[in-house]
PQR file with spaces between the fields and no chain letter, atoms N, CA, C, O and H, PARSE charges and radii, in Angstrom:
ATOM       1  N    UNK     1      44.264  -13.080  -27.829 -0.4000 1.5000
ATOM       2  CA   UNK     1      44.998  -14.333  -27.670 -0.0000 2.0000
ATOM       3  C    UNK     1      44.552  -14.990  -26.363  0.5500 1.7000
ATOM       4  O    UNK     1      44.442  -14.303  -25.348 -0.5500 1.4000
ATOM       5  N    UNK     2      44.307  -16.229  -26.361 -0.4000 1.5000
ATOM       6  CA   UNK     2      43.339  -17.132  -25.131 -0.0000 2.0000
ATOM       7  C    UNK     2      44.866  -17.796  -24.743  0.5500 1.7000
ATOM       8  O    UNK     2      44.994  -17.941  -23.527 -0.5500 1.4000
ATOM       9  H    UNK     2      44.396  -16.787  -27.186  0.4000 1.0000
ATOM      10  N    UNK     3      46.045  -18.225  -25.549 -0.4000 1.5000
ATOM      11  CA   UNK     3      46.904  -19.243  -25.166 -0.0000 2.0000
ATOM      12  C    UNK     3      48.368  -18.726  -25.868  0.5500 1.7000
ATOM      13  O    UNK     3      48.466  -17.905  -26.780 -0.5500 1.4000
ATOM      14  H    UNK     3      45.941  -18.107  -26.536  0.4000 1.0000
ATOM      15  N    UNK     4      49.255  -19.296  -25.319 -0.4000 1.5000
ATOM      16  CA   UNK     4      50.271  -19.260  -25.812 -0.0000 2.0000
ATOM      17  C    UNK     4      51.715  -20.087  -25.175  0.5500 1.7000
ATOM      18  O    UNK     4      51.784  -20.608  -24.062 -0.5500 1.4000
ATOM      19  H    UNK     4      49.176  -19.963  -24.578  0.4000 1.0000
ATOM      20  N    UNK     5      52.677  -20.045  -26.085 -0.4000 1.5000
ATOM      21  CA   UNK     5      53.709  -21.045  -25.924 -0.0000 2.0000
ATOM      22  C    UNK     5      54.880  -20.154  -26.696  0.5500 1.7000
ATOM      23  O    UNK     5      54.728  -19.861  -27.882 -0.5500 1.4000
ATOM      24  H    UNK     5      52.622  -19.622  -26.989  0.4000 1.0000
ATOM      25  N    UNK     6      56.038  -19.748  -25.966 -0.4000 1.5000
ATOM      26  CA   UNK     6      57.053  -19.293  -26.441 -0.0000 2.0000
ATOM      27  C    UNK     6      58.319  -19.779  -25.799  0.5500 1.7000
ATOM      28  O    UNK     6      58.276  -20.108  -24.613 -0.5500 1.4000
ATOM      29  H    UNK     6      56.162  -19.986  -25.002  0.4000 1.0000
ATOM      30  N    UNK     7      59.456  -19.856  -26.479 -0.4000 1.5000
ATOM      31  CA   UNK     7      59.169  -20.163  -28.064 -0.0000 2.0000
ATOM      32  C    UNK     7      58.091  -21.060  -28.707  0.5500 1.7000
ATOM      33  O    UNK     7      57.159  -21.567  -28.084 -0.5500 1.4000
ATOM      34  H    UNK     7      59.491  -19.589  -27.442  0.4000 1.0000
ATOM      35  N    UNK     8      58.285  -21.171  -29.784 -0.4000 1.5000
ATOM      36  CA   UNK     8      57.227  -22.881  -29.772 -0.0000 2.0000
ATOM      37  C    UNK     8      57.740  -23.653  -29.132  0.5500 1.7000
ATOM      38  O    UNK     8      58.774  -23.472  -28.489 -0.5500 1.4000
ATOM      39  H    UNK     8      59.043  -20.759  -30.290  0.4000 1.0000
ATOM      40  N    UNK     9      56.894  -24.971  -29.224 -0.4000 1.5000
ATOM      41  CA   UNK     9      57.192  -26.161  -29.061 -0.0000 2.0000
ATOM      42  C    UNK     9      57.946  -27.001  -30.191  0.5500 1.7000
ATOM      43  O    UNK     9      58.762  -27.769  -29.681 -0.5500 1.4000
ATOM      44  H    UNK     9      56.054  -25.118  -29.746  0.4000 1.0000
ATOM      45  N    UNK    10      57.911  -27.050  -31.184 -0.4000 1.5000
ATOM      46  CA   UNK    10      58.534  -27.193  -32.063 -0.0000 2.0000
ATOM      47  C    UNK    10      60.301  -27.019  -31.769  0.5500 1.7000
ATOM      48  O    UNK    10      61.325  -27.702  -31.785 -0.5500 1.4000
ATOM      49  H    UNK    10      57.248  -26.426  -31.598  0.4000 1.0000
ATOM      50  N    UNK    11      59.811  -25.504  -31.478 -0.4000 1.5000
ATOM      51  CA   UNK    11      61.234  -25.255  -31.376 -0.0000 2.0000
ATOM      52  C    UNK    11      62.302  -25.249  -30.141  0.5500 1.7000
ATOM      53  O    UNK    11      63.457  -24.861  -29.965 -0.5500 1.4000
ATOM      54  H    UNK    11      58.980  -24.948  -31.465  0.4000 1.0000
ATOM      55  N    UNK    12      61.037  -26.045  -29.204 -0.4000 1.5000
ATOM      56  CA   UNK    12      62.062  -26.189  -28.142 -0.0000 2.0000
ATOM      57  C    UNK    12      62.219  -27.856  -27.873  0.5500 1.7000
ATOM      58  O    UNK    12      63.124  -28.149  -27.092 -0.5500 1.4000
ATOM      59  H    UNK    12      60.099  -26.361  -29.347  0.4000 1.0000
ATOM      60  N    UNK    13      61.495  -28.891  -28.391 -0.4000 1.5000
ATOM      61  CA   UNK    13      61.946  -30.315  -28.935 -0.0000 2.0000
ATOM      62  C    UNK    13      62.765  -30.227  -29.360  0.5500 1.7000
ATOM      63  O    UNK    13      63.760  -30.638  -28.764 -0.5500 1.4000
ATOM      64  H    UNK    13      60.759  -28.653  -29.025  0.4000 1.0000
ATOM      65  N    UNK    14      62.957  -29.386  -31.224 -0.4000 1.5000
ATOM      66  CA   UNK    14      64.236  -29.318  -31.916 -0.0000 2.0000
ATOM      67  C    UNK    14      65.598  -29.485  -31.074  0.5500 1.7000
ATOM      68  O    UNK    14      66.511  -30.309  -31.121 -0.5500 1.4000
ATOM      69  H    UNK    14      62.148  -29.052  -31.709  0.4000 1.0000
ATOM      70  N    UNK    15      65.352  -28.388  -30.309 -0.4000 1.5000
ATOM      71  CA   UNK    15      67.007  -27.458  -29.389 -0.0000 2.0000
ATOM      72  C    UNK    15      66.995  -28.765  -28.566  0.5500 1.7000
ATOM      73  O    UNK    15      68.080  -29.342  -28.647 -0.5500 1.4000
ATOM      74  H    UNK    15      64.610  -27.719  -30.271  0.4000 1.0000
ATOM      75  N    UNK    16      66.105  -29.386  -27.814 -0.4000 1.5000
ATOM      76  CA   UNK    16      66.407  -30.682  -26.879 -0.0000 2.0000
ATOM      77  C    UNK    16      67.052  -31.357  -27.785  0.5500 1.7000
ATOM      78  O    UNK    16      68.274  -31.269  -27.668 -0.5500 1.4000
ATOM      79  H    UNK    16      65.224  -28.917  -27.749  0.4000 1.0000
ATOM      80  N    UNK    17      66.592  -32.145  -28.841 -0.4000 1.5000
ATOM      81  CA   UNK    17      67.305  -33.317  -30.184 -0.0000 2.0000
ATOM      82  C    UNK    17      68.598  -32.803  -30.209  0.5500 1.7000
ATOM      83  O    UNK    17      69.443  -33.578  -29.761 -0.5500 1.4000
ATOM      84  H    UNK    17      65.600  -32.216  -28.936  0.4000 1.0000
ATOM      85  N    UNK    18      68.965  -31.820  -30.565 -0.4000 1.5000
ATOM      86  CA   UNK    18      70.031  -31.174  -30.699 -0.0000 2.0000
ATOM      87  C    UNK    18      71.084  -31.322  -29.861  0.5500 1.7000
ATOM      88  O    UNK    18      72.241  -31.677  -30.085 -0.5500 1.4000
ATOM      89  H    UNK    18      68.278  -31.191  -30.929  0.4000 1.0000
ATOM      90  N    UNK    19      70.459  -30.964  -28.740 -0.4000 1.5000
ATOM      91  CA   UNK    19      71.546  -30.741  -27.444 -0.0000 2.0000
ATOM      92  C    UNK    19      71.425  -29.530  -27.165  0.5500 1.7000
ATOM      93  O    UNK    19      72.504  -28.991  -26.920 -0.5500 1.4000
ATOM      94  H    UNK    19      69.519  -30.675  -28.558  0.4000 1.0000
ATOM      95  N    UNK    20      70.545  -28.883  -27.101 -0.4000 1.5000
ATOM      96  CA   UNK    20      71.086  -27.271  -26.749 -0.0000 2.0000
ATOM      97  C    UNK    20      70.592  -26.947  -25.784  0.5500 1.7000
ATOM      98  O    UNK    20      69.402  -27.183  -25.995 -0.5500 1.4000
ATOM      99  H    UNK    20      69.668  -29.320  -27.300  0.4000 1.0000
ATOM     100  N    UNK    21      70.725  -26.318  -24.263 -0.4000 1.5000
ATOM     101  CA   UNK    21      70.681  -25.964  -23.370 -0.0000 2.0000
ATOM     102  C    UNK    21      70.432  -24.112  -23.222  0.5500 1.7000
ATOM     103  O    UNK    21      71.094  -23.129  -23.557 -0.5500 1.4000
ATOM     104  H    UNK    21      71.692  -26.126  -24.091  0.4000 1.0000
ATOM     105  N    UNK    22      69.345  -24.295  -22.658 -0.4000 1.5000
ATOM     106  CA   UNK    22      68.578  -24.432  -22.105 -0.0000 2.0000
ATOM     107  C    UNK    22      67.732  -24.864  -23.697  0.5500 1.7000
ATOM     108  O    UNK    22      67.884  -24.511  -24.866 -0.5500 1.4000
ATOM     109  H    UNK    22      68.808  -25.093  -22.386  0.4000 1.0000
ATOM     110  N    UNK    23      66.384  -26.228  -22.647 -0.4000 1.5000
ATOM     111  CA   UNK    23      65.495  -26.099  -24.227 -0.0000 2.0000
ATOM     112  C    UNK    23      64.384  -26.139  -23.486  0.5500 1.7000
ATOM     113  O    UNK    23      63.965  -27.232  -23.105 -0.5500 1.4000
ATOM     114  H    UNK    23      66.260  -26.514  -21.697  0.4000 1.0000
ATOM     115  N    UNK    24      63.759  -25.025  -23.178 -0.4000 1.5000
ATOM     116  CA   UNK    24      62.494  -24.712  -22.546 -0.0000 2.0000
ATOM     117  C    UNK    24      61.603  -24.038  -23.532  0.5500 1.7000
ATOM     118  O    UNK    24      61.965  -23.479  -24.568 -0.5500 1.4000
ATOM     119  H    UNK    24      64.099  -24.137  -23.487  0.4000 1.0000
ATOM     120  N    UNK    25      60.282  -24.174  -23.035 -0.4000 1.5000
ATOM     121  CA   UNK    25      59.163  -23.107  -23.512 -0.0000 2.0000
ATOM     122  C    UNK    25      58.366  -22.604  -22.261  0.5500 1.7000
ATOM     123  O    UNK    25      58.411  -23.148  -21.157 -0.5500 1.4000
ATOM     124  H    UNK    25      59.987  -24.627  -22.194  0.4000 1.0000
ATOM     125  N    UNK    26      57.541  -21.359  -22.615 -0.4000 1.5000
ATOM     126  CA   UNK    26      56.470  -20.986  -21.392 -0.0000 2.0000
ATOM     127  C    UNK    26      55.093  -20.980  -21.991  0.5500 1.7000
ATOM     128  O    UNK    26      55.005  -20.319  -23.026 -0.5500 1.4000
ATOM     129  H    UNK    26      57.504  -20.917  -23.511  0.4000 1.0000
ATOM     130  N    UNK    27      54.463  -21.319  -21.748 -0.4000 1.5000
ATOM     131  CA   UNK    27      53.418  -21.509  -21.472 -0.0000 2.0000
ATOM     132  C    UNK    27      51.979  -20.575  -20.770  0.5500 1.7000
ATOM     133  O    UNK    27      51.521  -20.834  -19.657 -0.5500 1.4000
ATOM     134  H    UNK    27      54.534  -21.855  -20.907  0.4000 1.0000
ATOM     135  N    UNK    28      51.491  -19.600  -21.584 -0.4000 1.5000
ATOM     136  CA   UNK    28      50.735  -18.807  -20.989 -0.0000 2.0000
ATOM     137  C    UNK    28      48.880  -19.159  -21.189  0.5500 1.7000
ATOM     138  O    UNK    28      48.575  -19.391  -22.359 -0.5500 1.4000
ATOM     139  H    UNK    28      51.863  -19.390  -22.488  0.4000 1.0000
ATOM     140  N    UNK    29      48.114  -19.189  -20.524 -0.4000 1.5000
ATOM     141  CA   UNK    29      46.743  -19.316  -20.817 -0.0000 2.0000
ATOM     142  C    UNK    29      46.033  -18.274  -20.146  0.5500 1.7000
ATOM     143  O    UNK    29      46.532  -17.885  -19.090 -0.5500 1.4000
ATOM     144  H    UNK    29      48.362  -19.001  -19.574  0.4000 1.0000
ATOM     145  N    UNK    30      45.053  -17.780  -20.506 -0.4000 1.5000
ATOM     146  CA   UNK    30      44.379  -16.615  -20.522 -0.0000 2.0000
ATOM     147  C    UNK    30      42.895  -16.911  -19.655  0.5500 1.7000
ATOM     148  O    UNK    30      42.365  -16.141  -18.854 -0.5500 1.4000
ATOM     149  H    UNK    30      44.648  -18.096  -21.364  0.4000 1.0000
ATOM     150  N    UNK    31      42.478  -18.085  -20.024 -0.4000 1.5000
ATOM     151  CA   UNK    31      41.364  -18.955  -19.558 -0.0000 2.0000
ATOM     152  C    UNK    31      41.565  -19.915  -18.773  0.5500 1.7000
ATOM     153  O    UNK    31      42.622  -20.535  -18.886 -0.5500 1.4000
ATOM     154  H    UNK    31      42.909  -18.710  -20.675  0.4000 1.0000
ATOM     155  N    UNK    32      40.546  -20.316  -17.708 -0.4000 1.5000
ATOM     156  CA   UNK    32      40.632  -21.432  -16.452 -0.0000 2.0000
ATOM     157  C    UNK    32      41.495  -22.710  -17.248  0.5500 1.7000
ATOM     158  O    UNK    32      41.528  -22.786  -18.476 -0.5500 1.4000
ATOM     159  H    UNK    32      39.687  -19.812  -17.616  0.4000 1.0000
ATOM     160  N    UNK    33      41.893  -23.281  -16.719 -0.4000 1.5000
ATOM     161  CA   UNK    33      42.314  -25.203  -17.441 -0.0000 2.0000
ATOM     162  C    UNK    33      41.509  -25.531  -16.430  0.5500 1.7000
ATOM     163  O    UNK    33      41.523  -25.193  -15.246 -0.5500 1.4000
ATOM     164  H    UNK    33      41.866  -23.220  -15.721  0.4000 1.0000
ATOM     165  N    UNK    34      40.753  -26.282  -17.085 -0.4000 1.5000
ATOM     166  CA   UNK    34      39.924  -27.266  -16.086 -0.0000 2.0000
ATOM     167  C    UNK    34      40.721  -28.964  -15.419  0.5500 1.7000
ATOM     168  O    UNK    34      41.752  -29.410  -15.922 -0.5500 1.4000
ATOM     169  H    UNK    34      40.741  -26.557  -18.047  0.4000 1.0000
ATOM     170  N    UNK    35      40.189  -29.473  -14.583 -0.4000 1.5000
ATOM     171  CA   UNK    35      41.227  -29.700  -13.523 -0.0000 2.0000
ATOM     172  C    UNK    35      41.742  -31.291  -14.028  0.5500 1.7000
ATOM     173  O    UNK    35      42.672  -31.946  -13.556 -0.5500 1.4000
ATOM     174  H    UNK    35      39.351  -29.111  -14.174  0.4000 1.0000
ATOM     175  N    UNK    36      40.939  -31.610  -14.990 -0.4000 1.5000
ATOM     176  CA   UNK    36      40.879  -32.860  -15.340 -0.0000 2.0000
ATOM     177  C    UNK    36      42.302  -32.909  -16.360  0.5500 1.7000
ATOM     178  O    UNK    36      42.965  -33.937  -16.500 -0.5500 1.4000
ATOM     179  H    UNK    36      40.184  -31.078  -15.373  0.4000 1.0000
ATOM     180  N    UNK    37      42.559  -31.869  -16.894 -0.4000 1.5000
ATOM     181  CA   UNK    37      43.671  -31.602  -17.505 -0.0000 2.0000
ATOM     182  C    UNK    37      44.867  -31.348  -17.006  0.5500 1.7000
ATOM     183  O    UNK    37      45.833  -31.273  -17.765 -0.5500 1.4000
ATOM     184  H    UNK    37      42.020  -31.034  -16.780  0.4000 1.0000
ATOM     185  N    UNK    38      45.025  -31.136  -15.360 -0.4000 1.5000
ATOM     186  CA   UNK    38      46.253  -30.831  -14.803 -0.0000 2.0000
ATOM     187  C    UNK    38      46.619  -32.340  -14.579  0.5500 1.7000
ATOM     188  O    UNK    38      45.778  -33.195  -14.302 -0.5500 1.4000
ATOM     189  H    UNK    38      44.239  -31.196  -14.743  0.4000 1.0000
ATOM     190  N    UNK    39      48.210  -32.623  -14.756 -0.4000 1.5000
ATOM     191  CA   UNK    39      49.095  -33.318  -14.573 -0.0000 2.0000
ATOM     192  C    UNK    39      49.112  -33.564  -13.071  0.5500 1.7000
ATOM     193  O    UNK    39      48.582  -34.487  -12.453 -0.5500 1.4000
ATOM     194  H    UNK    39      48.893  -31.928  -14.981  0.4000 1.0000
ATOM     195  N    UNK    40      49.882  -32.472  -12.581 -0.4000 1.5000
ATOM     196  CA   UNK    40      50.187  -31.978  -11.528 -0.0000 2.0000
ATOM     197  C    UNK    40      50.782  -30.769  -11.209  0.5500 1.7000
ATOM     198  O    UNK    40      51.064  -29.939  -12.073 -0.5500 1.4000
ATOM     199  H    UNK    40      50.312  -31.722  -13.083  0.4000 1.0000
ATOM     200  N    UNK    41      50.956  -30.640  -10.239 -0.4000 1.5000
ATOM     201  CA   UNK    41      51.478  -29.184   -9.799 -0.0000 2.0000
ATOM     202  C    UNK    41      52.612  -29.585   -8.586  0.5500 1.7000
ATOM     203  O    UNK    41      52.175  -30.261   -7.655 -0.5500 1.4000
ATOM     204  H    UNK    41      50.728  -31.314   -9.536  0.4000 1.0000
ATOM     205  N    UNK    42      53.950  -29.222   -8.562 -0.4000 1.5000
ATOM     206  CA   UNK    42      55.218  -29.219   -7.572 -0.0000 2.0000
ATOM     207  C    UNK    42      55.494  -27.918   -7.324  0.5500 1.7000
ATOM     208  O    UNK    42      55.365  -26.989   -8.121 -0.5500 1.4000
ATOM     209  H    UNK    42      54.305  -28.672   -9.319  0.4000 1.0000
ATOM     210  N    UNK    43      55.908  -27.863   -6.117 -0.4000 1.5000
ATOM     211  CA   UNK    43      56.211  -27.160   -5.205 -0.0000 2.0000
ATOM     212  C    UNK    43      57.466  -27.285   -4.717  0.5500 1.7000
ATOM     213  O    UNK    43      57.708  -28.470   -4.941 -0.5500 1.4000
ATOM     214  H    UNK    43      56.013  -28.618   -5.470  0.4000 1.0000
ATOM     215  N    UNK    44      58.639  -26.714   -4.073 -0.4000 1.5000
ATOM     216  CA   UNK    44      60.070  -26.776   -3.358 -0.0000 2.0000
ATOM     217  C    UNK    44      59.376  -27.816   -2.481  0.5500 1.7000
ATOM     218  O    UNK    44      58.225  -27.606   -2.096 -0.5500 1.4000
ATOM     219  H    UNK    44      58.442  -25.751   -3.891  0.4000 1.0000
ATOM     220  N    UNK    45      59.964  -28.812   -2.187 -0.4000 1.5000
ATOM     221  CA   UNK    45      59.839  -29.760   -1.262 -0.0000 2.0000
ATOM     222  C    UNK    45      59.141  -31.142   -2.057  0.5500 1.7000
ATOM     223  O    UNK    45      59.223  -32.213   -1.456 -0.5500 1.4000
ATOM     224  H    UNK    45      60.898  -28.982   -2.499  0.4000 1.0000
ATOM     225  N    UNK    46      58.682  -31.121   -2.961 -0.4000 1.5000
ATOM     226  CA   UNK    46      58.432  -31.993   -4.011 -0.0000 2.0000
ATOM     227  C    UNK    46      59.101  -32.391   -4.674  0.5500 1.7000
ATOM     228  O    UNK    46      59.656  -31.533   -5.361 -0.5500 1.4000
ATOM     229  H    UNK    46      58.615  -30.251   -3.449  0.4000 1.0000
ATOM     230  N    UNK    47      59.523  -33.854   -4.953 -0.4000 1.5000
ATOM     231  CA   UNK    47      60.773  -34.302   -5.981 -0.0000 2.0000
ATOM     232  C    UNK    47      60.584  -34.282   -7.219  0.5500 1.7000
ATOM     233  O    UNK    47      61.526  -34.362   -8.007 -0.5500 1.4000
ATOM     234  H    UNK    47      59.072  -34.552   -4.395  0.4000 1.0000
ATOM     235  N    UNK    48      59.040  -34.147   -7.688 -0.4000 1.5000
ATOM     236  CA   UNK    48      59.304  -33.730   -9.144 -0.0000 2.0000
ATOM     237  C    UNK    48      59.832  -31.859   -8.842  0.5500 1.7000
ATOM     238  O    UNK    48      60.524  -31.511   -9.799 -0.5500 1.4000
ATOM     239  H    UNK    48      58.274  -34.082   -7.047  0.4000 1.0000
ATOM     240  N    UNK    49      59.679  -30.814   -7.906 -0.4000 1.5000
ATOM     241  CA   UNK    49      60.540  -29.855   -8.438 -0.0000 2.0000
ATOM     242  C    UNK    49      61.887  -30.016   -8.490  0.5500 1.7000
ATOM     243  O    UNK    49      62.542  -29.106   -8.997 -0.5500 1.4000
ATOM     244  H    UNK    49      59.117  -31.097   -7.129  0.4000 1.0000
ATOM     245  N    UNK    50      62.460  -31.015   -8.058 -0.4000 1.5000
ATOM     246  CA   UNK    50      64.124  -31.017   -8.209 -0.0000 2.0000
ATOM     247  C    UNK    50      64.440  -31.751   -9.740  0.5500 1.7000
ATOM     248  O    UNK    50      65.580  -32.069  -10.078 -0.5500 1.4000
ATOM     249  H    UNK    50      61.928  -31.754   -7.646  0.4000 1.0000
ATOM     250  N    UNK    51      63.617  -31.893  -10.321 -0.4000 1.5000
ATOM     251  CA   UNK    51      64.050  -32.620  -11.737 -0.0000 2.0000
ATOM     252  C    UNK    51      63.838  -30.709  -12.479  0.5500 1.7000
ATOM     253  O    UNK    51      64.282  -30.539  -13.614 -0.5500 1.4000
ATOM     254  H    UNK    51      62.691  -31.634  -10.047  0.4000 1.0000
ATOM     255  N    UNK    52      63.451  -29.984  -12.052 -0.4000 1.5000
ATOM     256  CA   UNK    52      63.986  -28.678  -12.287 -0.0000 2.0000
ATOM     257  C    UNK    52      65.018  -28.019  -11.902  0.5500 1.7000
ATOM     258  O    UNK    52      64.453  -26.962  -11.621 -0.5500 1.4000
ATOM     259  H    UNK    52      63.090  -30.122  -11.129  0.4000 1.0000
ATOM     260  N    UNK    53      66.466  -27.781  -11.600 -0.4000 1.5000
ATOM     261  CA   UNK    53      67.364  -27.589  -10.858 -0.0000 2.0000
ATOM     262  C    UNK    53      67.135  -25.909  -10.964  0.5500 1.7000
ATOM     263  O    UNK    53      67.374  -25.232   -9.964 -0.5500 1.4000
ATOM     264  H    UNK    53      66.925  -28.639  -11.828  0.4000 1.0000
ATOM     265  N    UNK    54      66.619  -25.203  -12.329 -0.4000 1.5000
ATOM     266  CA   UNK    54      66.721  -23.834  -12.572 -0.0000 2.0000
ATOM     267  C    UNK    54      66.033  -22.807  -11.556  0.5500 1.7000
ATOM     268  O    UNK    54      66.288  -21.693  -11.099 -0.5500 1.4000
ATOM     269  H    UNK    54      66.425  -25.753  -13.141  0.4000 1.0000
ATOM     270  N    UNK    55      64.787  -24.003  -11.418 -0.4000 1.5000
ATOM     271  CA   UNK    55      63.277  -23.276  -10.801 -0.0000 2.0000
ATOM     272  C    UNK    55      63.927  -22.860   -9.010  0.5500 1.7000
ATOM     273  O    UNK    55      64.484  -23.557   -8.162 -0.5500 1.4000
ATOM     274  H    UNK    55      64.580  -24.908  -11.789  0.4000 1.0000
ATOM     275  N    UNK    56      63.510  -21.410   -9.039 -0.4000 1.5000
ATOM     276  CA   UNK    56      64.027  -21.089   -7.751 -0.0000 2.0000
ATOM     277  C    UNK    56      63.036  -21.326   -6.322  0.5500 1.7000
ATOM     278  O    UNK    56      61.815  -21.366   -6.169 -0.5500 1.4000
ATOM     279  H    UNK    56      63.058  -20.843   -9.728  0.4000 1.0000
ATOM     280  N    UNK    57      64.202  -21.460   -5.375 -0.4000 1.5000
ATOM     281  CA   UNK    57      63.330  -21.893   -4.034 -0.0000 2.0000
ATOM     282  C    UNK    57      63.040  -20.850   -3.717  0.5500 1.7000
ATOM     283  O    UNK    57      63.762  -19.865   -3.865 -0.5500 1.4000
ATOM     284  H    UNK    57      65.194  -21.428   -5.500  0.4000 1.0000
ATOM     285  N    UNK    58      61.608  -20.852   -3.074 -0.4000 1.5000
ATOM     286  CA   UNK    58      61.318  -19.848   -2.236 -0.0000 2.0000
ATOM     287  C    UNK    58      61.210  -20.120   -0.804  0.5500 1.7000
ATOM     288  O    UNK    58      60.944  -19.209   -0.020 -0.5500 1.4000
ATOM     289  H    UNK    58      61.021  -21.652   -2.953  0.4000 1.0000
C-alpha cells in the first residue's frame, strides 16, 4: 500500500452532511508528495492551526 485514507473520504463528507462530530479522516502516504502539491503546512502559532481546535499544542 503507497497511500491511504481512513476512514474514507466518502465517509467522512457523509458524517460532515449529516452533522456528526467528529467528521475527520487521516491520511497516510508511503511516498515523497512532491511540493507542488502541498497546500500548506500550520504549525501552533499559525491561524490556520486554530481552525483545528482538537490538534494539540506543543
Amino acid at each position: 500500500m503507497t497511500h491511504g485514507v481512513f476512514p474514507s473520504v466518502v465517509r467522512a463528507f457523509a458524517g460532515k452532511a449529516l452533522g456528526h462530530e467528529p467528521a475527520d479522516a487521516d491520511g497516510f502516504s508511503k511516498s515523497p508528495i512532491p511540493t507542488q502539491r502541498i497546500e500548506s503546512i500550520v504549525s501552533p502559532g499559525n491561524a490556520g492551526y486554530d481552525w483545528f481546535p482538537e490538534l494539540p499544542y506543543i
